[in-house]
N, C-alpha and C positions, 0 to 999 in steps of 0.2 A: 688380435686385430681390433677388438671391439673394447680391448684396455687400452687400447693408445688413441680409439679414437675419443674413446672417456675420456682422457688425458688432457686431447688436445681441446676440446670443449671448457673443461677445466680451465685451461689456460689461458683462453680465448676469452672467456668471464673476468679472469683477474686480471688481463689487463685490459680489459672492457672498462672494470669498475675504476681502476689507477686513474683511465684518460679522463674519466667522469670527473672523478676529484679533483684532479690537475684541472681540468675546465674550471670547477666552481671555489676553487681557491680565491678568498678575498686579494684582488689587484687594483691598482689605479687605472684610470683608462688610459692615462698618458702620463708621462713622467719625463723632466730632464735635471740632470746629474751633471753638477760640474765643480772643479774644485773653488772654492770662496776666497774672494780675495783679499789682502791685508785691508783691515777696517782704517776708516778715517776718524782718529780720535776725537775731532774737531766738528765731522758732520755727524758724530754719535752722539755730544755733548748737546749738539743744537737739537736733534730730533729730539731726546730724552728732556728737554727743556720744553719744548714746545707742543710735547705730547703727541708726537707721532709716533708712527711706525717703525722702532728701530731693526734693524739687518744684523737680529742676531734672536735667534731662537726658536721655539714653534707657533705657527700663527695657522690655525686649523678651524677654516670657516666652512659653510654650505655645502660648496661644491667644490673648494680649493684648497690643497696644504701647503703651506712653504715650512721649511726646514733650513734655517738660511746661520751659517757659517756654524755648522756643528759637525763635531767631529763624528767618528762611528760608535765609539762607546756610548757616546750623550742620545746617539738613534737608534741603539740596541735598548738603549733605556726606554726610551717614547714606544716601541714597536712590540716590547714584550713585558712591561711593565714590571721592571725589577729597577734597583737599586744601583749607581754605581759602583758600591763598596763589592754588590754581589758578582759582578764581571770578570772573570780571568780570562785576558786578551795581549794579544802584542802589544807593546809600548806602543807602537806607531798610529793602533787606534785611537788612542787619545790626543794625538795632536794636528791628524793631517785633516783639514776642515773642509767642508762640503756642502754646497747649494744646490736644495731639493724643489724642486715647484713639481704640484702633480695635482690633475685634475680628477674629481671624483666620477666613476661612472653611474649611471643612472641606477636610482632607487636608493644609493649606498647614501649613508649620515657620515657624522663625524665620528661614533660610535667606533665605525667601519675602520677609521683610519689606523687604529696600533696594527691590526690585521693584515691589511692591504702595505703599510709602510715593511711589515717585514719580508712579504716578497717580493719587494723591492728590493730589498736587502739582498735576498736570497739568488734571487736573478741577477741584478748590477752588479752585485759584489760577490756574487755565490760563497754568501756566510752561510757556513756550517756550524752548529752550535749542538749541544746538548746539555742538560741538568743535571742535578750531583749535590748532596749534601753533604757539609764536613765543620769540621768544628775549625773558628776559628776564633783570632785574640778578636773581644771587641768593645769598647769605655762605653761602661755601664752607669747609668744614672739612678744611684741610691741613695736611699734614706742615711743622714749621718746621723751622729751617738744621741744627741739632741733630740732626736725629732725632725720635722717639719715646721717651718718656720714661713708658711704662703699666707698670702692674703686673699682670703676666697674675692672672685669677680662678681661684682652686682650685677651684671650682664650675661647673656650667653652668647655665642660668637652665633653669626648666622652662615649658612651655607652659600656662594658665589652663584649669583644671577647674571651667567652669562649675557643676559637681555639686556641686562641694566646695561647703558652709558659709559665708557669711561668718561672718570672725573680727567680735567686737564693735566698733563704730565701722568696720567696714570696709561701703563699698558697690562695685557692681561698674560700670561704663560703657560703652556697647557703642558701638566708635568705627568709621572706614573701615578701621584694622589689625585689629579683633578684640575682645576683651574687657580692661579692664583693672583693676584691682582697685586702691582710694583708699581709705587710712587717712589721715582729717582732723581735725586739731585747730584750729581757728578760732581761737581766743580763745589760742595760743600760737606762732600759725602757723606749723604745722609737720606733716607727716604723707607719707605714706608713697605713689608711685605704682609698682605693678607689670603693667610692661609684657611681661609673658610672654617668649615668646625676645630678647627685643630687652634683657631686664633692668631694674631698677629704679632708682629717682631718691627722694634723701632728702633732705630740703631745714629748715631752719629758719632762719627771720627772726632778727634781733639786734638788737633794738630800741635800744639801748646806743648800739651804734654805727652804728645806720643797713646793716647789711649783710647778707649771707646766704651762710650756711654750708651747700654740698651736696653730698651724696655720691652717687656713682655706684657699682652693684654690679651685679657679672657683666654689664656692658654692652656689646652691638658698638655699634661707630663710627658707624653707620645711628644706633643706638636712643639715642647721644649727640648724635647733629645735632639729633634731634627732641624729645629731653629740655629740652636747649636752647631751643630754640625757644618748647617750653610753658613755660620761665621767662618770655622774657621776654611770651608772652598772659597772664602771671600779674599782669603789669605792667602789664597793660590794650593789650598792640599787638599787631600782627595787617598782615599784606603780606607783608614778603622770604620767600621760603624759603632755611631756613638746611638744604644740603647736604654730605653725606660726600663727599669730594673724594679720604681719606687710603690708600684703598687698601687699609687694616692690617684683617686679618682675625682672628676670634678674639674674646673676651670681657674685660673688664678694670676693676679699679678705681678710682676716682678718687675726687680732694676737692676742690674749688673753694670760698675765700672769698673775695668781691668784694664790694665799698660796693654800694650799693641806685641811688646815684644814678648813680656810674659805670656798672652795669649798665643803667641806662635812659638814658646819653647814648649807650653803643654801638648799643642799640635804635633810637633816632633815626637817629644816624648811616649805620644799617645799609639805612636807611629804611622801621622799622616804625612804626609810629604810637601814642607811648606819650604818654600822659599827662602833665601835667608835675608831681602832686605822686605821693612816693615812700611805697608802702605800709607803713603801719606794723603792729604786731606783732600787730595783730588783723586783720590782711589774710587773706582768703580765700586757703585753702593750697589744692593740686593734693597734695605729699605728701611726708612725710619724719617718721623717728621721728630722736629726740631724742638728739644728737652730739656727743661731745666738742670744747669749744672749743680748738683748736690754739693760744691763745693771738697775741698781733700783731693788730695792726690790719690790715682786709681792705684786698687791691689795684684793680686794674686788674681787667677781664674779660680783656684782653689779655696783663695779666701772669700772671694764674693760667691760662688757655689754655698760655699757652708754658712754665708752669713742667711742661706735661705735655708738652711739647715738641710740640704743637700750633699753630696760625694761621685767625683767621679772616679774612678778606680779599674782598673783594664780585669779583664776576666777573660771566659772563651766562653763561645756561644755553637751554638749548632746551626749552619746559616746555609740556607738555599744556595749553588751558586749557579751562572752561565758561563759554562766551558765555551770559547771560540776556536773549533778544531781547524779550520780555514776562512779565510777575506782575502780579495782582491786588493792591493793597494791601489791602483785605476780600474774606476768600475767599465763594465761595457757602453757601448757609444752609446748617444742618445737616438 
């Protein structure tokens, strides 16, 4: 008698303490969920011209989030701070898109929000996830036979002052590294991304010649893997992760001109998932202001890699993943 009443005390404690935790689980105080609707290419053009607010990404201020026209993988990214390449999820999370507005409850920061966004996730959509390490292929960024061939930067890159002002046409992005700051010109595709310590990426299309001209400044070799990388999701692919393999430590400049197509058959190759026709000069940019033409016809990505005396080359890595054991394709009502 006096073992089951132990028992039932026992029992009475653990889920005493369960409700305790379920209570203080990071949440929004309010939130509505809807699915996002086809963008108007036209009213994108003009906000991004005129430095507004465009209706496409994370905008995570005071007391308010929006999450506006992103799919569930891009908000399993913001919510648990991993990598798209690290996701194994249904196809359909990547494409079916969703508008998040949620207000912050009292005392929570911005800090709060990856926290509070995933049980959102977990309630609206009752995602189930769990973690798992495994080796996988991934284009590795190494030292070629040469050497290195950088131009150290006179500068150092400084870290993103949210306080500060956007400049006109700039907007700011709040990703799994941090904040970063995108000057875009659509309609010349070309503008500007500032990736804080990691440095910035300057990019413009060549409609001419099919190819594209980009420059690197104050960049570490980290913040070059991943620069990379967001060329070629500019080019519609998304899988391998392309890693720093090269060891070289420090900041530096660079210029890269490659063909457009060459650039998306090393993407293929590399085994991301691109597209098969090549963006043209009113392709949605990431960022880059406007750079002198070095003249010549562009190369290889593998030529202009090695002319920095650089190599990409696919290897396997050991790479964190997030397993999606269940999602709701319609989340619950608002």
């Amino acid at each position: 008698m006096q073992s089951r009443t132990s028992i039932k005390l026992i029992l009475g404690f653990v889920l005493a303490s369960v409700a305790v935790i379920a209570q203080t689980k990071p949440a929004f105080e309010a939130a509505t969920v809807k699915p996002a609707a086809p963008l108007d290419q036209a009213k994108l053009i003009a906000a991004a011209q005129a430095g507004g607010k465009l209706p496409i990404g994370a905008s995570i201020g005071t007391s308010q989030a929006d999450y506006l026209y992103l799919d569930l993988k891009s908000l399993i990214v913001l919510a648990y701070g991993v990598k798209p390449y690290q996701i194994t999820a249904p196809d359909w999370m990547g494409t079916t898109r969703f508008d998040i507005s949620a207000k912050f409850p009292a005392g929570a920061t911005k800090a709060d929000a990856p926290k509070m966004l995933q049980t959102l996730l977990e309630e609206r959509f009752h995602l189930e996830t769990h973690r798992t390490s495994a080796e996988h292929p991934v284009l590795a960024l190494v030292v070629g036979k040469g050497g290195p061939k950088l131009k150290a930067s006179a500068e150092a890159p400084v870290a993103i002052d949210e306080n500060t002002p956007l400049a006109p046409g700039q907007r700011q992005a709040d990703g799994p590294d941090g904040p970063m700051r995108i000057t875009v010109d659509p309609k010349a595709g070309s503008g500007i991304v500032d990736m804080g310590l990691k440095g910035k990426m300057m990019y413009r299309m060549k409609p001419a010649d099919q190819s594209m001209h980009i420059d690197f400044s104050m960049v570490t070799m980290s913040g070059f893997a991943d620069m990379m990388a967001q060329v070629f999701a500019q080019l519609g692919g998304g899988g391998r992760q392309i890693v720093d393999m090269t060891g070289i430590k420090g900041n530096y400049e660079a210029s890269l001109d490659v063909s457009l197509a060459d650039l998306m058959a090393v993407a293929r190759n590399a085994g991301l998932d691109v597209g098969a026709g090549a963006p043209a000069g009113n392709a949605p940019a990431t960022g880059m202001s406007a750079a002198p033409d070095p003249g010549g016809g562009a190369g290889s990505v593998t030529d202009a890699v090695q002319l920095l005396g650089l190599k990409l080359e696919s290897r396997k890595a050991t790479i964190e993943q997030l397993i999606v054991d269940h999602a709701d394709k319609t989340p619950t009502e608002n």
